[in-house]
C-alpha positions as CSV (number, residue, x, y, z in Angstrom):
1,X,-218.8,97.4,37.9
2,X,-218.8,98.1,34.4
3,X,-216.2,101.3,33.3
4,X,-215.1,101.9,36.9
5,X,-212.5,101.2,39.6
6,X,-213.3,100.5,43.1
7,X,-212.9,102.7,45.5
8,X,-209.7,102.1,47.6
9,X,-210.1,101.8,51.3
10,X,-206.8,102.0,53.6
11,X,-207.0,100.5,57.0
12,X,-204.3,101.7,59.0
13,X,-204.8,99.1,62.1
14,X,-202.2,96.7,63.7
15,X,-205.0,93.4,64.3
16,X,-204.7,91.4,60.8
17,X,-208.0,90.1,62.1
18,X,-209.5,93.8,62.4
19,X,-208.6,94.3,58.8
20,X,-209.5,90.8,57.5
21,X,-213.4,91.7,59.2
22,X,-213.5,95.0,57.6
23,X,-212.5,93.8,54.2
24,X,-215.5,91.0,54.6
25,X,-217.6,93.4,55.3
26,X,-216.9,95.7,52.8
27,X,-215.6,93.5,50.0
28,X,-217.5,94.2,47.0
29,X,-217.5,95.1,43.0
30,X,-217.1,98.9,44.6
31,X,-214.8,98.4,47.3
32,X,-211.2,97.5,48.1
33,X,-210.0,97.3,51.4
34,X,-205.9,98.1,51.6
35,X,-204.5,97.1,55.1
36,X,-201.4,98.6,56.5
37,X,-200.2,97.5,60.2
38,X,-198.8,100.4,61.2
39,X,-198.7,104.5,61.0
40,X,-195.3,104.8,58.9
41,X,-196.3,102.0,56.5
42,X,-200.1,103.4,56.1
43,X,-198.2,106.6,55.2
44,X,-195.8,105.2,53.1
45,X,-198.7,103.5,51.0
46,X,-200.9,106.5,50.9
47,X,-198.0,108.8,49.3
48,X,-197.8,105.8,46.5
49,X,-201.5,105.3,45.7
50,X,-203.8,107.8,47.5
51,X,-207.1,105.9,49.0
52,X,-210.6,107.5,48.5
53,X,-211.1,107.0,52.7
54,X,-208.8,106.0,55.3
55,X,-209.9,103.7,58.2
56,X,-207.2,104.3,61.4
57,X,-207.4,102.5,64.5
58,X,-205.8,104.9,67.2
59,X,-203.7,102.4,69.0
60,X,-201.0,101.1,66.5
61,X,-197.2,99.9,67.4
62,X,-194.9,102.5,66.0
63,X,-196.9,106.1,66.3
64,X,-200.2,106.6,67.9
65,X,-203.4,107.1,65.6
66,X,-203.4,111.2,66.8
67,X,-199.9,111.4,65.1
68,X,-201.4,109.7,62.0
69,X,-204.0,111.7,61.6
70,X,-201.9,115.1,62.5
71,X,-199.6,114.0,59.7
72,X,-201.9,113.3,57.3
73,X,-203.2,117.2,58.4
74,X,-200.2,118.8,58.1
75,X,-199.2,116.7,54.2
76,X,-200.8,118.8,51.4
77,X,-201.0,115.7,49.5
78,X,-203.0,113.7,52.0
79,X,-204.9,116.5,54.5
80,X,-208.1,116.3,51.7
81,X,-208.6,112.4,52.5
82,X,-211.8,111.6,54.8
83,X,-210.6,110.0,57.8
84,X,-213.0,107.3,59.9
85,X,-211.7,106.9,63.2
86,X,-212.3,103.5,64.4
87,X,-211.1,102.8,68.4
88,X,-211.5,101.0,71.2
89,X,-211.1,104.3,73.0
90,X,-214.8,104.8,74.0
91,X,-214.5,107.3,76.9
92,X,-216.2,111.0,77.2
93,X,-213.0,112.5,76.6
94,X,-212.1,110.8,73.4
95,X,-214.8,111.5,71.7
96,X,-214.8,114.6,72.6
97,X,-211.0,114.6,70.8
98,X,-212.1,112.7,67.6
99,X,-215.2,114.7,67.2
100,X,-215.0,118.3,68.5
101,X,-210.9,119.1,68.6
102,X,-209.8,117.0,65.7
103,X,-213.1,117.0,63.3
104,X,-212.8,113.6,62.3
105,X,-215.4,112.9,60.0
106,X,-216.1,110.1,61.6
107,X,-215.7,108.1,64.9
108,X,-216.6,104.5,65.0
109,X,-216.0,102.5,68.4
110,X,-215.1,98.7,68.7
111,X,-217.2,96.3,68.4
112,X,-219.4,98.3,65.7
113,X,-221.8,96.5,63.3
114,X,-221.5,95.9,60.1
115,X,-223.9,98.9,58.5
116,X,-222.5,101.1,60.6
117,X,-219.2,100.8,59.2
118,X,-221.0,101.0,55.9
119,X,-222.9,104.1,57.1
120,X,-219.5,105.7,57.9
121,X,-218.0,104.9,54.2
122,X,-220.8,105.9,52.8
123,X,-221.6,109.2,55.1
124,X,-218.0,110.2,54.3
125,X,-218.1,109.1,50.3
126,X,-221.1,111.3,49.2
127,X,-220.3,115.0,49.3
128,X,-222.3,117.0,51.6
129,X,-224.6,120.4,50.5
């Protein structure tokens, strides 16, 4: 890209293989794919460089994905950032959590393809209206 930075991409998820896959499939001249393997550090790195999207997996070591995203909610400097939810938590009733009660933008469940994770960047990277 000629004039531009890539677009950061945080992956808040605690499988170094998870976040190797998603930076294959997203490496590119417009993406780059930041991996953090747990809620505090994904915090931590988003208060020092903020990320156009955040990826979080909702079962991490330290603090559950839910607490994640509530923080990032309740943080004026990070409650603008579009979140894609992306879980191995596939019942009714999460769902139902990610997309009704806490309006994720997105919710993405393991094993997903390839183009749908770039669907989901790209639904949540071009402003809506």
């Amino acid at each position: 890209m000629t004039g531009r930075q890539k677009l950061r991409i945080f992956y808040i998820e605690d499988d170094p293989d998870m976040i190797d896959l998603v930076r294959i499939i997203l490496d590119s001249e417009r993406f780059e794919v930041v991996g953090a393997g747990d809620g505090r550090t994904g915090l931590a790195l988003m208060h020092n460089s903020t990320p156009d999207v955040v990826l979080l997996d909702l079962m991490l070591p330290d603090m559950a994905g839910w607490a994640v995203y509530q923080a990032m909610k309740e943080d004026a400097d990070l409650n603008h950032l579009p979140v894609i939810v992306i879980t191995a938590q596939n019942t009714p009733i999460d769902r139902i959590l990610g997309e009704e009660i806490a309006r994720v933008q997105v919710y993405i469940t393991k094993p997903f393809s390839p183009q749908e994770l770039r669907n989901a960047v790209e639904t949540v990277l071009i402003p809506s209206g």
